[in-house]
C-alpha positions as CSV (number, residue, x, y, z in Angstrom):
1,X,16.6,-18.4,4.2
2,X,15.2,-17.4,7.5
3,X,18.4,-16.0,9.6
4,X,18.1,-14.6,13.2
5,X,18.0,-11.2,12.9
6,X,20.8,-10.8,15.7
7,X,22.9,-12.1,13.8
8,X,22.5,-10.2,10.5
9,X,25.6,-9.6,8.8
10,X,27.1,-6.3,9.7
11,X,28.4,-5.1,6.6
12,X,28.8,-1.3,7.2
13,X,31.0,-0.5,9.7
14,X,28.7,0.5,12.4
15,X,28.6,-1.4,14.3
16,X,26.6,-5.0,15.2
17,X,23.0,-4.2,15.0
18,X,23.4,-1.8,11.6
19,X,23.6,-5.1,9.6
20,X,20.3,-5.9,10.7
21,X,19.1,-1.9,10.2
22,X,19.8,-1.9,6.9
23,X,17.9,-5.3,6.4
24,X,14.8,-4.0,7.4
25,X,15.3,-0.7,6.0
26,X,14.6,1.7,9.0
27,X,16.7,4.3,10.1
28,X,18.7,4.8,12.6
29,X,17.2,6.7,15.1
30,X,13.5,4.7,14.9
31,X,15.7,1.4,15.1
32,X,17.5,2.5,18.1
33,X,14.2,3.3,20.0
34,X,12.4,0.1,18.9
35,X,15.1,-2.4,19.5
36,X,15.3,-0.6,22.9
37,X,11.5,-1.8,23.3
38,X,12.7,-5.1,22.4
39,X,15.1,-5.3,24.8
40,X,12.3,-4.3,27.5
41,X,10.0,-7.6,26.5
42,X,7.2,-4.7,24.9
43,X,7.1,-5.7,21.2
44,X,4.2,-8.2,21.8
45,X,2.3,-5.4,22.9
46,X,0.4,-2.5,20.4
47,X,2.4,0.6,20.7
48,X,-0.3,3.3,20.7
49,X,2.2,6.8,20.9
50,X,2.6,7.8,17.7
51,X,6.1,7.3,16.3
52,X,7.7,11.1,17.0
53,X,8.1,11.5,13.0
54,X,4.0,11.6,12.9
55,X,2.8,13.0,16.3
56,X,4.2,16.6,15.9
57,X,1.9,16.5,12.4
58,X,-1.3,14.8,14.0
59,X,-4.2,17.0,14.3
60,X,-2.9,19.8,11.9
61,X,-4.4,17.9,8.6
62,X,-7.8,19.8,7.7
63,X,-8.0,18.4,4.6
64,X,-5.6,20.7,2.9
65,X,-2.7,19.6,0.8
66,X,-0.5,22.6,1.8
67,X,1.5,22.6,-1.5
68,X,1.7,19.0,-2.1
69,X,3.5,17.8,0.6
70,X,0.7,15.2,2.4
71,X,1.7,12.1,1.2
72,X,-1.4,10.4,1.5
73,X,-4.1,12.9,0.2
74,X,-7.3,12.9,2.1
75,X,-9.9,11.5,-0.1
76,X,-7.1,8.4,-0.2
77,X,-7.0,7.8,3.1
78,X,-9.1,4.1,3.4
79,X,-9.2,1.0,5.9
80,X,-10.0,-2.6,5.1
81,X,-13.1,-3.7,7.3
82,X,-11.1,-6.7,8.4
83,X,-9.5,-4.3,10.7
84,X,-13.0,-3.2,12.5
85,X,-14.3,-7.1,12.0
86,X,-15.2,-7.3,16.0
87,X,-17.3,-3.9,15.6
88,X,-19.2,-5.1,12.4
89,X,-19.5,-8.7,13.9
90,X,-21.0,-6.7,17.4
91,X,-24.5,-7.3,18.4
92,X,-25.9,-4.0,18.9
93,X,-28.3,-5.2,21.4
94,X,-25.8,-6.2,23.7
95,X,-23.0,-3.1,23.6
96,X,-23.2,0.1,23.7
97,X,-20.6,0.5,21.6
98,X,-20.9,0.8,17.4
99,X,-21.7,-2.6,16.0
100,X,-23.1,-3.5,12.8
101,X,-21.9,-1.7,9.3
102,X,-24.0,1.4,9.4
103,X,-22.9,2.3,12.9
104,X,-19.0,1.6,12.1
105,X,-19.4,3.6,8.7
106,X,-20.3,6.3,10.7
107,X,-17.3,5.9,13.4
108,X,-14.9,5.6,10.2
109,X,-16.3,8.8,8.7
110,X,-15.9,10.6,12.3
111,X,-12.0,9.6,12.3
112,X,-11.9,11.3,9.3
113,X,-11.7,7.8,6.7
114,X,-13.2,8.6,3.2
115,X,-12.7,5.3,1.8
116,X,-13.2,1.6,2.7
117,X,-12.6,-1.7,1.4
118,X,-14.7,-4.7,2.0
119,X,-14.0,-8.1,3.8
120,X,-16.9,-9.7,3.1
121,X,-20.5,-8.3,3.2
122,X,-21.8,-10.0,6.8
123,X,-22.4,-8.4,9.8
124,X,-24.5,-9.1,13.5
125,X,-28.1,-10.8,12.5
126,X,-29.3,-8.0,14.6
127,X,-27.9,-5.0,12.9
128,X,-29.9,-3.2,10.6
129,X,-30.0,-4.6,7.2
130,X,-29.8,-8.5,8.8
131,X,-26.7,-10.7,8.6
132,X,-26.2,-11.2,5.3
133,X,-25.7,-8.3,2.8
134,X,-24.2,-10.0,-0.1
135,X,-27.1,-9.9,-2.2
136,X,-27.9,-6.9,-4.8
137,X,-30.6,-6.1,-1.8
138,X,-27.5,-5.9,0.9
139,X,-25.4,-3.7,-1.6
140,X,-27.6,-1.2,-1.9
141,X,-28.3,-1.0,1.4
142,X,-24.9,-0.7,2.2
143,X,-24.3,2.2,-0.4
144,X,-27.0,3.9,1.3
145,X,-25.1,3.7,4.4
146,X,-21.5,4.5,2.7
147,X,-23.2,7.9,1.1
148,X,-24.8,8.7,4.4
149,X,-21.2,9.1,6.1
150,X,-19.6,10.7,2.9
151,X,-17.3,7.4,2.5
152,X,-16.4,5.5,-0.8
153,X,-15.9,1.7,-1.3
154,X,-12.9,1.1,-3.2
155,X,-12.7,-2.7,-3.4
156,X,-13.9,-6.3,-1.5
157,X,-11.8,-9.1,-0.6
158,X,-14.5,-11.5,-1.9
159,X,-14.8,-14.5,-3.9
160,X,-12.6,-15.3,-6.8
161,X,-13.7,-18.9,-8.1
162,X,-11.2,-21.6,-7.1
163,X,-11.9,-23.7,-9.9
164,X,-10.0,-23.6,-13.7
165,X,-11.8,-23.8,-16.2
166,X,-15.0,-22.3,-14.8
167,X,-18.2,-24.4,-13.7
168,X,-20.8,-22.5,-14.7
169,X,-22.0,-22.2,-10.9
170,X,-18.4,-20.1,-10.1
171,X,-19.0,-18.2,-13.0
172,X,-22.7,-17.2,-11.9
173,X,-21.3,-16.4,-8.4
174,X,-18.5,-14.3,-9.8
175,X,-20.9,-11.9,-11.9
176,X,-23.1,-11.4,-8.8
177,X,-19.8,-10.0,-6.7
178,X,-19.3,-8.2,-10.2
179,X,-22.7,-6.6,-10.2
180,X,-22.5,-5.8,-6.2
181,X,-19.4,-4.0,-6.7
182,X,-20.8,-1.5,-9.3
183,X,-23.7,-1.3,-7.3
184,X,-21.0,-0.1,-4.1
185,X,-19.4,2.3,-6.7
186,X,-16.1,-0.1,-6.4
187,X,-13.7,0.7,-9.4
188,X,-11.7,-2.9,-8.2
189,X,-12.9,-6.1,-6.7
190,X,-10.0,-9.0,-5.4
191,X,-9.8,-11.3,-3.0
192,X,-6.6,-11.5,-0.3
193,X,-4.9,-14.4,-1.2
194,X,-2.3,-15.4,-3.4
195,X,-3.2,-16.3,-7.3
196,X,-1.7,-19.9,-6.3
197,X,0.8,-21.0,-3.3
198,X,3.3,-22.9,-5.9
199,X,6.6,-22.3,-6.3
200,X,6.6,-24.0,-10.0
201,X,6.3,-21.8,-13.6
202,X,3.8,-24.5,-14.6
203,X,1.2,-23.5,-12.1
204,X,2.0,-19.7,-12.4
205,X,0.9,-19.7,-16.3
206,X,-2.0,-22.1,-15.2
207,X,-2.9,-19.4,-12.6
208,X,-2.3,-16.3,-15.1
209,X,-4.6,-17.9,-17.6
210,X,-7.2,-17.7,-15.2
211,X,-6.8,-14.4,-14.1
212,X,-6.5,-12.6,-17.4
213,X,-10.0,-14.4,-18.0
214,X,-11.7,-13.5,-15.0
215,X,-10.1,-10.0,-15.8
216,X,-11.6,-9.8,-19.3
217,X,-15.2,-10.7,-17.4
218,X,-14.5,-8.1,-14.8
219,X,-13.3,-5.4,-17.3
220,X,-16.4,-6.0,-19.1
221,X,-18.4,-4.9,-16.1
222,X,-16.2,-1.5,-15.7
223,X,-14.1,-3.5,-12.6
224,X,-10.2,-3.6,-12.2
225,X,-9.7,-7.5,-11.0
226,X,-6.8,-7.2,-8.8
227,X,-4.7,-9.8,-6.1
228,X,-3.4,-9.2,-2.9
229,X,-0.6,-11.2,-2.0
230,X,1.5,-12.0,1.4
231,X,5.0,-12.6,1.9
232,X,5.5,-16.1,0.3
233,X,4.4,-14.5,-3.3
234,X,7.8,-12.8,-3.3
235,X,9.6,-15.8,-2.6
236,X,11.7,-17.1,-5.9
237,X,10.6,-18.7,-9.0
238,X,11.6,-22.9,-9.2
239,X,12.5,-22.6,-12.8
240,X,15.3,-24.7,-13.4
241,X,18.2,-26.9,-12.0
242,X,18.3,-30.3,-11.8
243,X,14.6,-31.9,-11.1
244,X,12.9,-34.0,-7.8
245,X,11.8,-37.0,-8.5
246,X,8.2,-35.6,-9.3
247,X,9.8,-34.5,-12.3
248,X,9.9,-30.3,-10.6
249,X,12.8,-28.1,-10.9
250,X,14.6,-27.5,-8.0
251,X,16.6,-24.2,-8.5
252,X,15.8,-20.5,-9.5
253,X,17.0,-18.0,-11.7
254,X,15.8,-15.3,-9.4
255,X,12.9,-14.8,-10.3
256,X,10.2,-13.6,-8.3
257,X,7.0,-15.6,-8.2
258,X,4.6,-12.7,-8.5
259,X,7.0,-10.6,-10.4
260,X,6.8,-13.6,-13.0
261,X,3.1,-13.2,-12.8
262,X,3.3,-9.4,-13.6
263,X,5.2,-10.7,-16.7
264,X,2.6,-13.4,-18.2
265,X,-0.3,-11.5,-16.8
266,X,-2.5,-8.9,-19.0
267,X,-1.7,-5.2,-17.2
268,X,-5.2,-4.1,-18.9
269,X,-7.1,-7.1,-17.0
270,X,-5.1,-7.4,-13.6
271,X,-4.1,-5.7,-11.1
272,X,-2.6,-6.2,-7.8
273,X,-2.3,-4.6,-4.1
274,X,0.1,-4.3,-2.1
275,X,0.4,-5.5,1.6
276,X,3.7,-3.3,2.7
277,X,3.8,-5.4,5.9
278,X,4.0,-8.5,4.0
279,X,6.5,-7.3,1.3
280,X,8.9,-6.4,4.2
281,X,8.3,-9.8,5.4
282,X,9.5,-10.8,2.8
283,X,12.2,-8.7,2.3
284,X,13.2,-9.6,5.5
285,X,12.8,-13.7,4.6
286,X,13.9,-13.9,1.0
287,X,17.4,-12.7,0.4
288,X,18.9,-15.4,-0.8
289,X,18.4,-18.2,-3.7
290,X,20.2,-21.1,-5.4
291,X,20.7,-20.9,-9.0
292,X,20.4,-23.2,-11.9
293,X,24.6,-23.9,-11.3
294,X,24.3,-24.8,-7.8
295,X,25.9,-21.3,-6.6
296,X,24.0,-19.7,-4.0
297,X,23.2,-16.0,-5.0
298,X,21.4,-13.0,-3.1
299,X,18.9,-10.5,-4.3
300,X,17.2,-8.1,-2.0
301,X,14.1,-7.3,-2.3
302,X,12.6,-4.0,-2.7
303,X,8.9,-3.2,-2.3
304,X,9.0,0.1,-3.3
305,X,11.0,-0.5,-6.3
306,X,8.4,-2.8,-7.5
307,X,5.7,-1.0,-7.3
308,X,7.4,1.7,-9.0
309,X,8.6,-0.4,-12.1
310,X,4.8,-1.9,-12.6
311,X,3.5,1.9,-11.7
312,X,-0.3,1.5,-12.6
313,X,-0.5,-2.0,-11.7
314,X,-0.6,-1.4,-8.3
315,X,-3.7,0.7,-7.4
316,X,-4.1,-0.2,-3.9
317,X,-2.5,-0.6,-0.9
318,X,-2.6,-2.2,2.8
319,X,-1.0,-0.1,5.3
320,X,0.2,-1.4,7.7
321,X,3.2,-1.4,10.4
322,X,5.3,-3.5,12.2
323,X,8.3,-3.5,15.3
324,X,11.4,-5.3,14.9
325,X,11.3,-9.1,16.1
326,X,14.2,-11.3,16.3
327,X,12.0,-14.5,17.1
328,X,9.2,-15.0,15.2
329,X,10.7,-15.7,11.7
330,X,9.2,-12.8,10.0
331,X,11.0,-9.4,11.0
332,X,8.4,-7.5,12.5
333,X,5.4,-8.1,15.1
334,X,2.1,-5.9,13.4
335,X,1.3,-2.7,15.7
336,X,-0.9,-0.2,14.4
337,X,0.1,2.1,11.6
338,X,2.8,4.9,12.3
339,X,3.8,3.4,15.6
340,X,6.2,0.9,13.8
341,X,9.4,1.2,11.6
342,X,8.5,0.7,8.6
343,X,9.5,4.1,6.0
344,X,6.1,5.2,5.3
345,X,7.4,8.5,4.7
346,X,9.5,7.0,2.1
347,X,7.6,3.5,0.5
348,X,4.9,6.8,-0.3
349,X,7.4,9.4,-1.7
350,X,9.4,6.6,-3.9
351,X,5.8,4.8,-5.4
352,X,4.4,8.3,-6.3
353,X,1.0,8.5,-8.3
354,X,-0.2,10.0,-5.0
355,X,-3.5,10.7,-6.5
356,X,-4.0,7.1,-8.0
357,X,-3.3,5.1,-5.0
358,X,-5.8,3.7,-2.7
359,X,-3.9,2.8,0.7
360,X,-6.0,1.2,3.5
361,X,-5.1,1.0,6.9
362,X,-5.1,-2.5,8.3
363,X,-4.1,-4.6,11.2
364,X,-4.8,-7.9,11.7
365,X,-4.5,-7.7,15.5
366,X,-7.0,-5.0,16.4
367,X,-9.9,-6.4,17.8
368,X,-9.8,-7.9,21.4
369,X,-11.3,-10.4,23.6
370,X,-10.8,-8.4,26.6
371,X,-10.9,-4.8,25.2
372,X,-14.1,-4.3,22.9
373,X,-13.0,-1.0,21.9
374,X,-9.5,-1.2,20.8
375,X,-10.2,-2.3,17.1
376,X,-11.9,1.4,16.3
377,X,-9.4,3.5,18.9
378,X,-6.3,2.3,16.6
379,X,-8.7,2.9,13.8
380,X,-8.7,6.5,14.5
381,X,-4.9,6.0,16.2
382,X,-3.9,4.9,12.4
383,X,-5.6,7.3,10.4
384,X,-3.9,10.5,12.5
385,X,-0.5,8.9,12.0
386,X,-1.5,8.1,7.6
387,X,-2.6,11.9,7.7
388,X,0.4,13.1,9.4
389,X,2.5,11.8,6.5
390,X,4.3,14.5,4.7
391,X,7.6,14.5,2.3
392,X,10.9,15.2,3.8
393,X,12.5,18.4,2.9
394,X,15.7,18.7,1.2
């Protein structure tokens, strides 16, 4: 399930390594120049030069969608706070440097972000506004700050209650983050993990069930629900075969865990987002699956082509990029977006809907113990390369 990449079938013609080119879907000439970083021991490191594709476009974006070709229009172009947590987590009484939410909205804004999504509402005890902002006090605090710098939230990776049925005390919880979204101007409100980490059918419907009804609550309150999942949601379905001795099927029919969710799941009361780092992941990790005969079979996943069979279901996005690696199991090491290989140019073009989705940069390595800064300079590093982003001709 989890092959070296060096030793990716080659099943083209051209050669060893085109095997493992077309696995991670990257062409040929970005492979060529990443695998060469590879080779030089630099994929551990952030690449900060943007990727050629982008860096001839960067600074040229004034907001103008010179006849449709941007890809990622600018009042689209977001970042989860997770990305910046180091700045927001800063005590502004000890740095010089923007710390606290008010101060990072307004770095954000600078860059030239118009949207933002939430990873929780805390910040430095000494930042204006105290520590803790998730009250209805905090979130309208908060908007202040968000209209001040011209910046939308678009949705919070909050609390979703762990328990099925509701206690009453998840339920109350739940309608507060309901009532602080609309006071943030949120049209969606998730949470970033998984609906459930089974593989089993049985605790997919369990999980569905509780989504469309925390859905139907949300909806009520104007709010799109939605999920954001990591590589092991794509992983297949155990829905048949012979059973374990826990009484579990131990085989697949090929089915995709969250694409099985997207089946039982109400599209007027869920919705999902998309972590394209994570789908290639998995793209990259689940290829292969043993059906209810015994007879191993291979399916491919494509992120793209998902999104663009469920269209509307998926309203948001994480952006974010990765080089090859051939060591760690998953593919790719994160670096910030547009200095990887992933095909923004075409994940954007092939999902479409350009004006509906809500893509926000995000990498999970930004902030530094050693350089305080970093997380905000590949804030702005990322949002040149997202703006940059314009359809191929021909």
């Amino acid at each position: 399930m989890n092959p070296d990449l060096s030793r990716t079938e080659d099943t083209t013609g051209g050669g060893p390594d085109e095997g493992l080119r077309r696995t991670l879907g990257v062409d040929r000439r970005r492979f060529l120049s990443t695998c060469t970083a590879v080779a030089a021991g630099a994929v551990a490191a952030p690449v900060f030069a943007a990727a050629p594709a982008l860096a001839q476009d960067r600074g040229r974006d004034h907001g103008h969608d010179r006849g449709g070709q941007v890809l990622v229009p600018p009042h689209k172009r977001g970042i989860i706070l997770y990305t910046v947590r180091d700045a927001t987590a800063r005590d502004p009484l000890a740095s010089d440097l923007p710390s606290g939410f008010r101060e990072v909205f307004k770095q954000l804004a600078r860059h030239g972000y118009r949207q933002v999504e939430f990873a929780g509402y805390r910040q430095h005890a000494n930042a204006p506004g105290g520590d803790n902002l998730e009250t209805v006090q905090g979130a309208r605090l908060l908007r202040s700050w968000l209209d001040e710098h011209g910046l939308r939230a678009q949705g919070n990776h909050g609390f979703i209650p762990p328990s099925w049925p509701l206690t009453t005390a998840d339920l109350d919880t739940f309608k507060k983050h309901l009532e602080i979204a609309n006071i943030l101007g949120m049209d969606h409100m998730g949470t970033g993990g998984d609906p459930t980490g089974s593989s089993y059918r049985a605790d997919w419907d369990v999980a569905a069930d509780k989504w469309n009804a925390l859905g139907a609550i949300a909806r009520r309150e104007g709010i799109k629900l939605y999920t954001h999942n990591h590589d092991s949601a794509y992983g297949f379905l155990l829905d048949g075969g012979p059973l374990d001795d826990q009484g579990r099927p131990t085989r697949s029919s090929g089915i995709r865990k969250l694409e099985y969710f997207l089946k039982v799941t109400n599209p007027k009361l869920v919705w999902l987002e998309m972590d394209i780092f994570w789908a290639h992941v998995a793209q990259y990790k689940f290829h292969t699956y043993t059906a209810h005969d015994g007879a191993s079979r291979k399916s491919v996943f494509d992120p793209a082509g998902l999104v663009a069979r469920n269209n509307k279901r998926y309203p948001l996005f994480h952006a974010k990029d990765g080089v090859v690696s051939t060591t760690n199991g998953m593919g790719y090491d994160m670096v910030p977006f547009g200095t990887g290989v992933i095909d923004y140019t075409t994940f954007f073009s092939r999902v479409g809907q350009r004006n509906y989705r809500n893509p926000m940069v995000e990498d999970d390595n930004s902030p530094s113990a050693t350089d305080p800064a970093q997380s905000l300079r590949e804030a702005k590093i990322s949002y040149d390369n997202m703006a940059a982003l314009r359809k191929r001709r021909g």
